[in-house]
C-alpha positions as a Markdown table, in Angstrom:
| # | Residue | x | y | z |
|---|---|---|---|---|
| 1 | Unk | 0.0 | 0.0 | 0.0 |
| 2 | Unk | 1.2 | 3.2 | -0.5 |
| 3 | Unk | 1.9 | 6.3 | 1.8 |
| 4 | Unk | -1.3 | 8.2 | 0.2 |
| 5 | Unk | -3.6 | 5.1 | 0.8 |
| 6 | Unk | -2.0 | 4.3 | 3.9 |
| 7 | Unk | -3.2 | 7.9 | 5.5 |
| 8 | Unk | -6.6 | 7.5 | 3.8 |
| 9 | Unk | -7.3 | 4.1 | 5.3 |
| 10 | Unk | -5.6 | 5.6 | 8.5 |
| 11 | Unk | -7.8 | 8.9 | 8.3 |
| 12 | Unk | -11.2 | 6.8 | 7.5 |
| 13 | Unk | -10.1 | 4.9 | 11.1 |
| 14 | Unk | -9.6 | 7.6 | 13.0 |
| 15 | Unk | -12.9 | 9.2 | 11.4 |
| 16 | Unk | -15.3 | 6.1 | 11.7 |
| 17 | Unk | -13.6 | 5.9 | 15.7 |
| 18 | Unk | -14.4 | 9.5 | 16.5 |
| 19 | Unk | -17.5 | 9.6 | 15.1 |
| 20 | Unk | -18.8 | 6.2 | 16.3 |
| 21 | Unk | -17.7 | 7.0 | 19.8 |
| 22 | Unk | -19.2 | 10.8 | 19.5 |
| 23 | Unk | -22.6 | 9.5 | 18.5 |
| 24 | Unk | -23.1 | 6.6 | 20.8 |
| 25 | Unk | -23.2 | 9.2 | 23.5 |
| 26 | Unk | -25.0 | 11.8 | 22.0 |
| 27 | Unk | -26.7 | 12.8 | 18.2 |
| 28 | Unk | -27.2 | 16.5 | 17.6 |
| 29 | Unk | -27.7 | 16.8 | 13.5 |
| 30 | Unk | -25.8 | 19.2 | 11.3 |
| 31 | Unk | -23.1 | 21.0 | 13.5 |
| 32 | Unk | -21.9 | 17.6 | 15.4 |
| 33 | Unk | -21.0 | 15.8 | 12.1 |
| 34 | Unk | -19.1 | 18.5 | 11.8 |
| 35 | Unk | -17.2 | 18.9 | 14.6 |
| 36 | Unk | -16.5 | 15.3 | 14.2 |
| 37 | Unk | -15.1 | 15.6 | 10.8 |
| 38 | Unk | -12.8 | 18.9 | 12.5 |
| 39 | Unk | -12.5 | 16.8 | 15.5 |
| 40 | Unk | -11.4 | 13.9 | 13.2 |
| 41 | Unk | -8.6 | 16.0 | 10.8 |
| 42 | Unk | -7.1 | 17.6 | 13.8 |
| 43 | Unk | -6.4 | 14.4 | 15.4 |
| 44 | Unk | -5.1 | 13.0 | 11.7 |
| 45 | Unk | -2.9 | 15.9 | 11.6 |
| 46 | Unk | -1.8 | 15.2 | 14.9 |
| 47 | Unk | -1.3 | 11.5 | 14.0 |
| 48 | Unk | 0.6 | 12.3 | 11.0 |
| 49 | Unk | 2.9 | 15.1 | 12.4 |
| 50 | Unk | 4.0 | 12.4 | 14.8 |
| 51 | Unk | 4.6 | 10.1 | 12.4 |
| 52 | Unk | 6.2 | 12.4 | 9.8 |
| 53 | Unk | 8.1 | 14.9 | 11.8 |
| 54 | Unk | 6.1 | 17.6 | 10.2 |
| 55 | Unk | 2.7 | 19.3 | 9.7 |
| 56 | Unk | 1.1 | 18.2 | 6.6 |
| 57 | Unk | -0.2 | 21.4 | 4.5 |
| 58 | Unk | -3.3 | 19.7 | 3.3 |
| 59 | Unk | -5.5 | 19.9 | 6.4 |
| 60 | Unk | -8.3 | 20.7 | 4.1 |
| 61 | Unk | -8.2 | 17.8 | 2.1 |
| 62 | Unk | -8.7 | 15.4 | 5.7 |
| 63 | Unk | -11.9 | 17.6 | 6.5 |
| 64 | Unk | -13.3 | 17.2 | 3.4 |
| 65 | Unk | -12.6 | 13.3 | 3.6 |
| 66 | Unk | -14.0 | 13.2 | 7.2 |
| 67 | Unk | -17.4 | 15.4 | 6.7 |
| 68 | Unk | -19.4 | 12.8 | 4.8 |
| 69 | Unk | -17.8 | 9.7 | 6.5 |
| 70 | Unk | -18.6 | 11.3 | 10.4 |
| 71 | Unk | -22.4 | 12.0 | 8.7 |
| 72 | Unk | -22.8 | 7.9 | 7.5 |
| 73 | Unk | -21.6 | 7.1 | 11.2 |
| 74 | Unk | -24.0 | 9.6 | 12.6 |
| 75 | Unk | -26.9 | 8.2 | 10.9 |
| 76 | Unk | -26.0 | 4.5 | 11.4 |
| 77 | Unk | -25.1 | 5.2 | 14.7 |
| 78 | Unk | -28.6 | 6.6 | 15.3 |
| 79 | Unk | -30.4 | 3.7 | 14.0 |
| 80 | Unk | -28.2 | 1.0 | 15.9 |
| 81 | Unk | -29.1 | 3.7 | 19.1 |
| 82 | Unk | -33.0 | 3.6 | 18.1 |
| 83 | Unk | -33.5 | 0.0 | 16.5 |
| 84 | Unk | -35.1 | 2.1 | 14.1 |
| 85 | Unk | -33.8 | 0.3 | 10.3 |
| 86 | Unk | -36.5 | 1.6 | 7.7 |
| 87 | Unk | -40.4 | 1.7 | 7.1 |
| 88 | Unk | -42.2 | -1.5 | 8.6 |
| 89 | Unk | -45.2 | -1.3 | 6.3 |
């Protein structure tokens, strides 16, 4: 695997890991997917300037990876939480 898919698959763990743990607690909508997602590419960044040595300048790009992954984990999250899976008709 290479470095780039290596801090994408370690990004989407770190993502799914906040997010899951964020939601079991607590689902508020909109502005807590994302502050999971910001809450998700800070602690990548952190992650990776461990790692590296270095900040990476693409902190963007993380965000923008972790905003609609934190929102799939919010809403399966909230169906696991409510036993609720789709229309029983």
């Amino acid at each position: 695997m290479s470095d780039a898919g290596m801090g994408l698959a370690v990004l989407g763990l770190v993502t799914v890991a906040i997010a899951w743990l964020a939601n079991r607690r607590v689902y508020r909508g909109g502005w807590a997917v994302v502050a999971m997602a910001l809450a998700s590419a800070f602690m990548f960044q952190v992650l990776a300037a461990l790692h590296q040595g270095y900040v990476a300048p693409f902190a963007l790009v993380g965000f923008v990876v972790s905003l609609p992954l934190s929102w799939a984990v919010g809403r399966l999250a909230g169906r696991v939480r409510t036993g609720h899976w789709g229309s029983d008709t």
